[in-house]
C-alpha positions in Angstrom: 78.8 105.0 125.0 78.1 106.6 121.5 77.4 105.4 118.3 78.4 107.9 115.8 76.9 108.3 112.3 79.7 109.7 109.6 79.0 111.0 106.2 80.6 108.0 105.0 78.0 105.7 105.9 76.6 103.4 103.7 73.1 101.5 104.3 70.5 99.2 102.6 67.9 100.3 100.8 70.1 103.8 100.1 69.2 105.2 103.3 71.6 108.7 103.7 73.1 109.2 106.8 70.8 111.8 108.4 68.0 108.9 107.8 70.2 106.3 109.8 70.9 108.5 112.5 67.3 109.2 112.9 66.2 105.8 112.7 68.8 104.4 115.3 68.5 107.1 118.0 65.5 105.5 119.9 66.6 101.8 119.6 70.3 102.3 120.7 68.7 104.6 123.6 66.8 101.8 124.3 70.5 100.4 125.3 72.2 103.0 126.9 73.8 104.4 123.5 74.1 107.5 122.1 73.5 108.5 118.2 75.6 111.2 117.3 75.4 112.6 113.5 79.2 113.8 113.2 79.7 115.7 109.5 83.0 114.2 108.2 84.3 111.0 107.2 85.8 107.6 109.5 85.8 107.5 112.8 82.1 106.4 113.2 80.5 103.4 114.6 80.2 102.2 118.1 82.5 104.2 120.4 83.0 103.3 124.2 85.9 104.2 127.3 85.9 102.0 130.3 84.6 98.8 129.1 86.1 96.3 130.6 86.8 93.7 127.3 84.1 91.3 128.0 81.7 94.4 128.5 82.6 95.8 125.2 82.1 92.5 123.4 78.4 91.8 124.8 77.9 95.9 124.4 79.1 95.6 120.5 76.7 92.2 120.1 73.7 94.4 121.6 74.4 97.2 119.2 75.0 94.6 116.2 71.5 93.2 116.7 70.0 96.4 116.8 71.8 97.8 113.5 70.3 94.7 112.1 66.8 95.1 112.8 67.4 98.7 111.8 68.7 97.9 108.6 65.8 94.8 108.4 63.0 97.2 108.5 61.5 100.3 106.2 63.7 103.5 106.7 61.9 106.6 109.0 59.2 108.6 107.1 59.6 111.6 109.5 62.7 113.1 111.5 61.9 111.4 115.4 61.8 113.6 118.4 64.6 113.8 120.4 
């Protein structure tokens, strides 16, 4: 399961999308996803083979909550560790 962070991203508080990715990478860990920073435009978001349908829809709530709380709070100061 990925979550993949495009150029064409747009977030409060004018965060760019090197920021986002940053800033997500720990708390969708947290829940088995994986933030990748692709260069380009569409095909970003939450990405995921094999779900069954009932799995995907609690797996997309999960990472909804978490891109809230993200978005909620102050944008990194720093670049995390990986």
């Amino acid at each position: 399961m990925r979550y993949v962070v495009t150029d064409d991203f747009v977030a409060k508080h004018g965060w760019t999308p090197d920021t986002m990715a940053r800033a997500l990478f720990k708390p969708l860990a947290q829940i088995g996803v994986h933030v990748e920073r692709a260069r380009g435009f569409g095909q970003g978001g939450f990405q995921s083979d094999g779900l069954t349908p009932e799995e995907l829809r609690q797996k997309v709530a999960e990472v909804k909550r978490v891109l809230n709380e993200v978005l909620d709070g102050p944008p990194p100061d720093k670049p995390t560790d990986r």
